[in-house]
C-alpha positions as CSV (number, residue, x, y, z in Angstrom):
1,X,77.3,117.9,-145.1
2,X,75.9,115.6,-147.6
3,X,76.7,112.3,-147.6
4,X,77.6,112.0,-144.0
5,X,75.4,109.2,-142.0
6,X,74.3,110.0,-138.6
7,X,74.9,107.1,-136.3
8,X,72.0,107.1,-133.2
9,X,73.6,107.7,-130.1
10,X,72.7,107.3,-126.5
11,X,74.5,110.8,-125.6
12,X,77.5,109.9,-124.3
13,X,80.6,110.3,-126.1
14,X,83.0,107.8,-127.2
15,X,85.5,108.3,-124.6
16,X,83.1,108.3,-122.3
17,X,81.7,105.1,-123.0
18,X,85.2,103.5,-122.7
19,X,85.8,104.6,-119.8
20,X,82.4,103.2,-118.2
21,X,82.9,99.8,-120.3
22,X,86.6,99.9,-118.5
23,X,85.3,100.8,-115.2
24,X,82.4,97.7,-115.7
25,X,85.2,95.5,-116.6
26,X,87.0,95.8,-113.6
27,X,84.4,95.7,-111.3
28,X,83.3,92.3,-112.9
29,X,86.9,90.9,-112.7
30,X,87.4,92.2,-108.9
31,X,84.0,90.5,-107.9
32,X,84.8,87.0,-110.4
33,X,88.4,87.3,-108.3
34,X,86.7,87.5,-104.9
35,X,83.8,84.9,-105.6
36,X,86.7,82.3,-106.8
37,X,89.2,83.5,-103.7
38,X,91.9,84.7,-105.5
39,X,91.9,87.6,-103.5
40,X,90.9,86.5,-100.3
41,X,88.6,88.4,-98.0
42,X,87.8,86.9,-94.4
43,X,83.7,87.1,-94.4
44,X,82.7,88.4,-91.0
45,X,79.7,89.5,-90.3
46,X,80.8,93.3,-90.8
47,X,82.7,94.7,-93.4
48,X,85.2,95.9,-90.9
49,X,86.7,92.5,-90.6
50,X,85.9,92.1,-86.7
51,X,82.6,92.3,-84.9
52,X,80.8,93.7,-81.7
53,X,82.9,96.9,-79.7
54,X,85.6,94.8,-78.0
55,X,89.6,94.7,-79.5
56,X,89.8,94.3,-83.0
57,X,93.5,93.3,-83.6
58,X,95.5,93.5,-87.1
59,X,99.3,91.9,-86.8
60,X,101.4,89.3,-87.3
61,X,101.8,86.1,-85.8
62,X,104.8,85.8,-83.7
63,X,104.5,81.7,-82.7
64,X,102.1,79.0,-82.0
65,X,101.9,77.8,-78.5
66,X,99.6,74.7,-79.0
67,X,97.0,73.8,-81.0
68,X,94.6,76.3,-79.6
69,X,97.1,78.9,-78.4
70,X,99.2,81.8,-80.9
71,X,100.6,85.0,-80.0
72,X,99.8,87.8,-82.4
73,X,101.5,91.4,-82.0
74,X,102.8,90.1,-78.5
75,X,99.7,89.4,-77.0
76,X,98.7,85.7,-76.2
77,X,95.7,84.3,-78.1
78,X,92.8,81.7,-77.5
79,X,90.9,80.3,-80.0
80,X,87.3,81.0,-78.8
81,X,85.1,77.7,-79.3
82,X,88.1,75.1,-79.9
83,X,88.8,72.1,-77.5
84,X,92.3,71.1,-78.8
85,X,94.0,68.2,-76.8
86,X,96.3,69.5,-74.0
87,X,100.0,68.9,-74.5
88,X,101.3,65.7,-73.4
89,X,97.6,64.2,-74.6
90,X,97.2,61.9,-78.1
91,X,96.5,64.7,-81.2
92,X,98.2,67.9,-79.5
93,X,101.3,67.5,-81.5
94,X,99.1,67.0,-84.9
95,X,96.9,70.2,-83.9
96,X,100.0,72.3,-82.7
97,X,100.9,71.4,-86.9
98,X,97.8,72.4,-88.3
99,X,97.8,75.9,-86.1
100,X,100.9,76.3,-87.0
101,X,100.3,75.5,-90.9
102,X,97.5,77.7,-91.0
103,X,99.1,80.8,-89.4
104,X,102.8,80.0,-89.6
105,X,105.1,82.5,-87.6
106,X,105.2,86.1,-89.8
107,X,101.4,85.5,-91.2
108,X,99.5,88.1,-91.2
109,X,96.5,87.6,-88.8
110,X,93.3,89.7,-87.9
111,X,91.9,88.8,-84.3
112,X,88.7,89.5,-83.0
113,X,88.2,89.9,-79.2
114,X,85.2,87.8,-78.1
115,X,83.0,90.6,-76.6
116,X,81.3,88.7,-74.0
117,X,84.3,86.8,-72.4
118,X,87.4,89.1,-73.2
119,X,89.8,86.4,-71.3
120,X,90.2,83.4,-69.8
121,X,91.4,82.2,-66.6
122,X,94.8,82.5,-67.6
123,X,94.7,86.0,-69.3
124,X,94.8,85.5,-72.7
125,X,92.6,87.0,-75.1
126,X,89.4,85.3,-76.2
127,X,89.1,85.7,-79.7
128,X,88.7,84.6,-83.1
129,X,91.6,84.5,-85.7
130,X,91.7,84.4,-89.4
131,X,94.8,83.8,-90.9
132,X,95.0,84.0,-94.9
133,X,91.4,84.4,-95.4
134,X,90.3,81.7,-93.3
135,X,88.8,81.2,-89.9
136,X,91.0,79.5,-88.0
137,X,88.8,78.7,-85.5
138,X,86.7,76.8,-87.7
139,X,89.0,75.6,-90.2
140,X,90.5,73.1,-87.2
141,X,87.4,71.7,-85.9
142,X,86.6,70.7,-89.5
143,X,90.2,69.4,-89.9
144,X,89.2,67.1,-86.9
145,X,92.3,68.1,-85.1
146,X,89.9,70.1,-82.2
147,X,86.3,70.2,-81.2
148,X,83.9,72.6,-80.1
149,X,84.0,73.9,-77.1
150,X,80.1,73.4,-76.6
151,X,80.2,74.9,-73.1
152,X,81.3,78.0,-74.1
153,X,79.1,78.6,-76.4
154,X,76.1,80.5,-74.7
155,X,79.0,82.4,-72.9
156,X,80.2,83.5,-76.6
157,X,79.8,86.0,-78.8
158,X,80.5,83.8,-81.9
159,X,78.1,81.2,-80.4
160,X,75.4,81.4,-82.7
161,X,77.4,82.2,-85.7
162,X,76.3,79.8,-88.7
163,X,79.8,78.2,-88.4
164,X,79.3,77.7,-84.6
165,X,76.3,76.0,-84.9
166,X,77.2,74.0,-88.0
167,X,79.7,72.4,-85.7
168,X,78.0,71.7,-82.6
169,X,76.6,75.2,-80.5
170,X,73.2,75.2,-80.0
């Protein structure tokens, strides 16, 4: 076989290496989707999407009660951490909006049960909610439409959370 140049290889075979090349390529357009939020992911501090042992809840949000108050798979929510102004006050109407903008009815929500206070005096469930990728806990404190609920937050699991104490837990 005369005249036939031998090109160096690494000892993988063409097909094989466009298969790996494809395989790289995707994984670098997954993680480039991801990083930008294309494709959201809520970050948690699990890959599970919830934290600790206590319910982890995947549904859909039925209404918004108030501006700290949604139901979710027919159980009544409370935003863990967030102060919002009591109907009837100045600002409830504006941050029964932005709950409701955030995780209007039909959304798909994921709640996670606070661990160490499950309810609260009026039994419904402690928790923190994301709603299209976002924490909506802390997306309306920094909206300005609530505040944290700084007494709660020794009594909370998400208490010293980096977003907790960014906006006010110590």
């Amino acid at each position: 076989m005369r005249g036939r140049r031998k090109i160096p290889s690494i000892g993988l075979r063409s097909g094989k290496k466009k298969i790996i090349y494809l395989i790289l390529s995707l994984l670098l357009t997954i993680g480039y989707a991801v990083r930008r939020n294309v494709i959201p992911i809520p970050r948690t501090s699990d890959s599970s999407g919830c934290s600790g042992t206590a319910a982890c809840i995947s549904g859909f949000v039925e209404r918004v009660i108030d501006g700290d108050t949604l139901e979710v798979g027919g159980q009544r929510i409370r935003l863990v951490l967030v102060n919002a102004p009591e109907r009837g006050t100045r600002g409830a109407p504006e941050a029964t909006e932005f709950l409701r903008e955030m995780c209007p009815a039909g959304a798909a929500a994921l709640v996670d049960q606070d661990d160490l206070q499950l309810t609260d005096d009026y039994g419904r469930m402690l928790a923190v909610v994301w709603c299209n990728g976002k924490r909506v806990n802390e997306e309306i404190i920094r909206a300005g439409r609530a505040k944290i609920y700084g007494r709660f937050c020794r009594k909370s699991e998400f208490g010293m959370e980096p977003w907790a104490i960014a906006l006010g837990c110590e």
